[in-house]
Each structure stands twice: as structure tokens, then as C-alpha cells.
TIGUDO-475778 format. One line per 10 residues: their letters; for each residue x, y, z of C-alpha. Coordinates in Angstrom, 1 decimal, padded with zeros to 4 digits. Layout:
<rs>
a) X,Y,Z; ... $
</rs>
This chain:
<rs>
xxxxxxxxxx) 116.4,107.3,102.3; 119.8,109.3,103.4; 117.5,112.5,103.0; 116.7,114.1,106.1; 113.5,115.4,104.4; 112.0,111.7,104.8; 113.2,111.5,108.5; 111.6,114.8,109.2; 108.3,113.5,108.0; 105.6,112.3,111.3 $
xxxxxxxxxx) 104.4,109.3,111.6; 100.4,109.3,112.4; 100.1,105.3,112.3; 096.3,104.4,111.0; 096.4,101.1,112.7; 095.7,099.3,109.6; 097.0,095.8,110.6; 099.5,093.5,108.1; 098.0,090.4,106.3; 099.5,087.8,105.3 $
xxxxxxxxxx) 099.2,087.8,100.9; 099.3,084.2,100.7; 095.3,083.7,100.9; 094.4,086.7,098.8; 095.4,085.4,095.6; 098.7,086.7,094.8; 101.8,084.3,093.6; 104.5,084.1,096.5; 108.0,083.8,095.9; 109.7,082.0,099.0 $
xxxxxxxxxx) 113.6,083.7,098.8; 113.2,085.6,101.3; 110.9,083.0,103.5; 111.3,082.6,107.4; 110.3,080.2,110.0; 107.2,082.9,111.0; 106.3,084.4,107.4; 106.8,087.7,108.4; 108.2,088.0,104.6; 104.7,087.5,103.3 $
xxxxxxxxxx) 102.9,090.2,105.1; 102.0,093.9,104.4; 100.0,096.3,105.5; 096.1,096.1,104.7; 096.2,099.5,102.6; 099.6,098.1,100.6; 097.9,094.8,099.9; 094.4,096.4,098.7; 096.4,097.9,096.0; 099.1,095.0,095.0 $
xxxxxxxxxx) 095.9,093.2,093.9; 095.2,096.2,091.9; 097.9,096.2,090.6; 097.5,092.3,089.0; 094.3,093.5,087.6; 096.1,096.5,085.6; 098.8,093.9,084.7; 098.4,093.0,080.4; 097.2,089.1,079.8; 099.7,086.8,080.7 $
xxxxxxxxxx) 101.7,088.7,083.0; 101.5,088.3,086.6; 102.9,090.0,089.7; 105.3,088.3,091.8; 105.6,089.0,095.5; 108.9,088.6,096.8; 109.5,090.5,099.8; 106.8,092.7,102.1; 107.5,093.2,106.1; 111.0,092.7,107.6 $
xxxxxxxxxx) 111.2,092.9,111.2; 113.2,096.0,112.3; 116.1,093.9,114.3; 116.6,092.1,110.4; 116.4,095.4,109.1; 119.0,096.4,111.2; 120.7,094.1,110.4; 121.0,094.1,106.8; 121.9,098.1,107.5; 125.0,096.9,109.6 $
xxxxxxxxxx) 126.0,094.4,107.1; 125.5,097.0,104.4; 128.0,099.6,106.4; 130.1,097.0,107.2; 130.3,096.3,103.2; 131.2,099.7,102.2; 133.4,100.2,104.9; 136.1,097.6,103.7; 135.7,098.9,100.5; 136.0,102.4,101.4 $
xxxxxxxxxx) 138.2,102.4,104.5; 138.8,106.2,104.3; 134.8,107.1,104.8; 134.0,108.6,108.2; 130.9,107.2,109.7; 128.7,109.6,108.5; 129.7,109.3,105.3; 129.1,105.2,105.3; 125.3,106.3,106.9; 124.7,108.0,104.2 $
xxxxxxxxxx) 125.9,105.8,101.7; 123.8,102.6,103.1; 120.9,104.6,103.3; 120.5,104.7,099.7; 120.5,100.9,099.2; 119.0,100.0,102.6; 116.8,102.1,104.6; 118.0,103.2,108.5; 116.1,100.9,110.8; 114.0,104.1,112.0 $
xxxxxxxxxx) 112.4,104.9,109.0; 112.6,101.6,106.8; 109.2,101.4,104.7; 109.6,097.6,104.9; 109.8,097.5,108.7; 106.3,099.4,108.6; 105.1,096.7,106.4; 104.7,099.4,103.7; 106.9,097.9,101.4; 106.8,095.3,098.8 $
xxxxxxxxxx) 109.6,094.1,096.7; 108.1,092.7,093.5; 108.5,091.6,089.7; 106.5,090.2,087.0; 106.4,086.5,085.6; 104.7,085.1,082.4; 101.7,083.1,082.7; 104.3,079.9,083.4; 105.7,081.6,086.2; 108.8,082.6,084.6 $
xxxxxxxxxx) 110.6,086.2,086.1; 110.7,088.6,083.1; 113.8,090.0,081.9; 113.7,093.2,084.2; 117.5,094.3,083.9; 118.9,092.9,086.9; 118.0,090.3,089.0; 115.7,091.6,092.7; 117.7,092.9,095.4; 121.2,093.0,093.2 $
xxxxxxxxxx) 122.9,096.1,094.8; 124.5,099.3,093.0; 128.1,097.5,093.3; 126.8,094.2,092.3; 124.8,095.4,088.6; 126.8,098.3,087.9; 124.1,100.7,088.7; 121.5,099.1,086.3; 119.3,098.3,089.5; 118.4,102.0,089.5 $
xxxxxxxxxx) 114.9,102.1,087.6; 115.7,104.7,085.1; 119.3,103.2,084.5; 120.9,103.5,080.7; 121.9,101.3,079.1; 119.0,098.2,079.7; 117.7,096.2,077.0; 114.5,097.4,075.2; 113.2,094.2,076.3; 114.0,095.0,080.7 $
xxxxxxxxxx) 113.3,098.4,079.7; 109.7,097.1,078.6; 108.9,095.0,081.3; 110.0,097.9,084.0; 107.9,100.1,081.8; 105.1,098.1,082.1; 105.7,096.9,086.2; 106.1,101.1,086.8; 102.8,102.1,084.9; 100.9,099.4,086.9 $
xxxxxxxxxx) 102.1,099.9,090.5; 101.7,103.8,089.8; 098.3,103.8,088.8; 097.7,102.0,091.7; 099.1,104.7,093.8; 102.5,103.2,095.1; 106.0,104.9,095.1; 109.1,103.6,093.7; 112.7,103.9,095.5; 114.8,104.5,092.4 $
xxxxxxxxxx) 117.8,102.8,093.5; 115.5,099.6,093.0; 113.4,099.0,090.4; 111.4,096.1,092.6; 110.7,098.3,095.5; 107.5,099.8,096.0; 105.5,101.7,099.0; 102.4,103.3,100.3; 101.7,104.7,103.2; 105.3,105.5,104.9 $
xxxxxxxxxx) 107.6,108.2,105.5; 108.9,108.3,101.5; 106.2,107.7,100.2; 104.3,111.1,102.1; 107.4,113.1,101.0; 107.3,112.3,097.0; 103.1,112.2,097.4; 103.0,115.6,099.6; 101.1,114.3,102.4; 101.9,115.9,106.1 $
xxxxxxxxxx) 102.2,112.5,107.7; 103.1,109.0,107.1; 100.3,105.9,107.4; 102.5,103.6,108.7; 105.2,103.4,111.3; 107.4,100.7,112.4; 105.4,097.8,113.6; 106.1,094.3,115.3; 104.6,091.2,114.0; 101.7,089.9,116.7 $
xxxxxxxx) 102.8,086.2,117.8; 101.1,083.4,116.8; 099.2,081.8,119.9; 100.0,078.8,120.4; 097.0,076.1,120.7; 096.4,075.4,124.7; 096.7,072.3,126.0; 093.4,070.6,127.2 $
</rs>
């Protein structure tokens, strides 16, 4: 996301509004849950096509939602902590340098697919509900797995190399992009995703999630 290629790219926001994916069928992983569910939510063009996605899965195997919109002040936040991360263990990086670095684990707030709710981190799970062997585990960073998190990374078992296989053919078909410094994370509709797809314009921009009224009093 450090390229300046994806920040160039407009934003023409189609309005499509986020959903929630718990009523529509897909299986929920809560690691990432918070007090308003923000987690759970995606953008109606992203979700259309994670439930095509289950229905290009093989028998047995199941997609497992683990993380869709993220608020852009968490977003943020993650990017800070991320800088902050590489910073003590490169102390001789200028601040440019530690920008460019974060952006190609976590997204600058600005143009973060997740914050347009046109992201979805995902894996797969038998029919028991049991993550597959995929490598590394969702969300482990470049430091943490040795680069193996990167979706074309050597060195992976035939059996993660398999199930990433088989998670990549699926989500493409369906037409979503993968980042490859993370295997899990997918997108339609934003800034990247017009960039590696050639569209002039991106879908989605960063959006707010609407507050939940509050029942009146009678």
C-alpha cells in the first residue's frame, strides 16, 4: 500500500452501504469482535461475492470470516502502533522510511481497503470448524512468520500450500484481490483493488459506521 500508484487512484464512492455477514449465512470468527460489531461488516458488493465464494469452496470446506470493516481512528491506530514497532527495531530509519515500511503490513489510514469496508480477512475451516493448515496463523506479520505470511512464500508445506491454493482460486474467481503480504486479505471495490484490476476509480472510500438508534423511551 506504500505505492503511490494506489494513492493516486480516485475515489467515486457507489454508496453501496456495509452489512453486517452474521444473518447471511457465513461462519463468524469473534477475534477481532467489538462492543458495536463493526468487525462483522462489509460492504454490500464485498459480501455478495464472499458468499460466492462459499459456493466455489470443495465439500467440506468452509470460509471463515475473521475480519471485514475497521473504523479509520482503529486503523490509525494499528498504523501508529505498527511505526512505533519498526521504529525501536530500526532506530536509524527516518520517518519516511518507517511510512513506507508500515504501509506494507498495514494500510495508511487514507487509503486502508478495510476502513472502506472493502476488505475481508478470511481462511478456511473443515466441516467441524477446524482452521486449515494455511502456513501461518491470520494477521501474523512479516517479523513474526519469517515472511511465510506473504501468499506466494517458499518454503510452506504442500499441505498450506494446498489450502492457499485452493482459498486463492475461490476468492479470485469470485473477483476479489489479494494483498500479497497476507495471504488472508482480500478486497473489492477500493483503491488497490482498481489499480491491480485497471479500473479508473475506486467503489469504495472510507466510510463511518451509522449508529445504532437507541429505542425511545415511551
Amino acid at each position: 500500500m506504500s505505492d503511490r500508484r494506489v494513492a493516486a487512484i480516485p475515489v467515486r464512492d457507489c454508496g453501496d452501504p456495509l452489512f453486517d455477514v452474521h444473518p447471511h449465512g457465513l461462519r463468524v470468527d469473534d477475534r477481532k469482535r467489538d462492543p458495536a460489531r463493526a468487525f462483522a461488516h462489509v460492504r454490500q458488493g464485498v459480501l455478495a461475492r464472499l458468499l460466492h465464494v462459499q459456493a466455489l469452496l470443495p465439500i467440506g470446506v468452509h470460509l471463515l470470516f475473521v475480519e471485514g470493516y475497521r473504523p479509520p481512528a482503529l486503523q490509525r491506530l494499528y498504523f501508529e502502533e505498527y511505526c512505533g514497532e519498526l521504529a525501536r527495531a530500526h532506530p536509524n530509519w527516518l520517518a519516511a522510511e518507517l511510512r513506507e515500511g508500515a504501509s506494507r503490513f498495514v494500510s495508511p489510514p487514507e487509503i486502508a481497503p478495510h476502513s472502506a469496508g472493502a476488505a475481508a480477512d478470511v481462511t478456511l475451516v473443515d466441516h467441524q470448524g477446524r482452521e486449515l493448515d494455511m502456513g501461518t496463523r491470520v494477521n501474523a506479520s512479516p517479523e513474526e512468520s519469517g515472511g511465510a505470511c506473504y501468499t506466494d512464500a517458499p518454503g510452506l508445506s504442500d499441505r498450506a500450500r494446498t489450502n492457499r491454493a485452493t482459498l486463492k482460486t475461490a476468492m479470485s474467481a469470485a473477483g476479489l484481490i489479494n494483498y500479497p503480504t497476507e495471504w488472508w486479505h482480500w478486497s473489492y471495490g477500493d483503491r488497490y483493488w482498481a489499480l491491480q484490476t485497471g479500473q479508473p476509480a475506486a467503489l469504495y472510500g472510507p466510510v463511518e459506521l451509522p449508529q445504532q438508534r437507541k429505542p425511545t423511551s415511551r
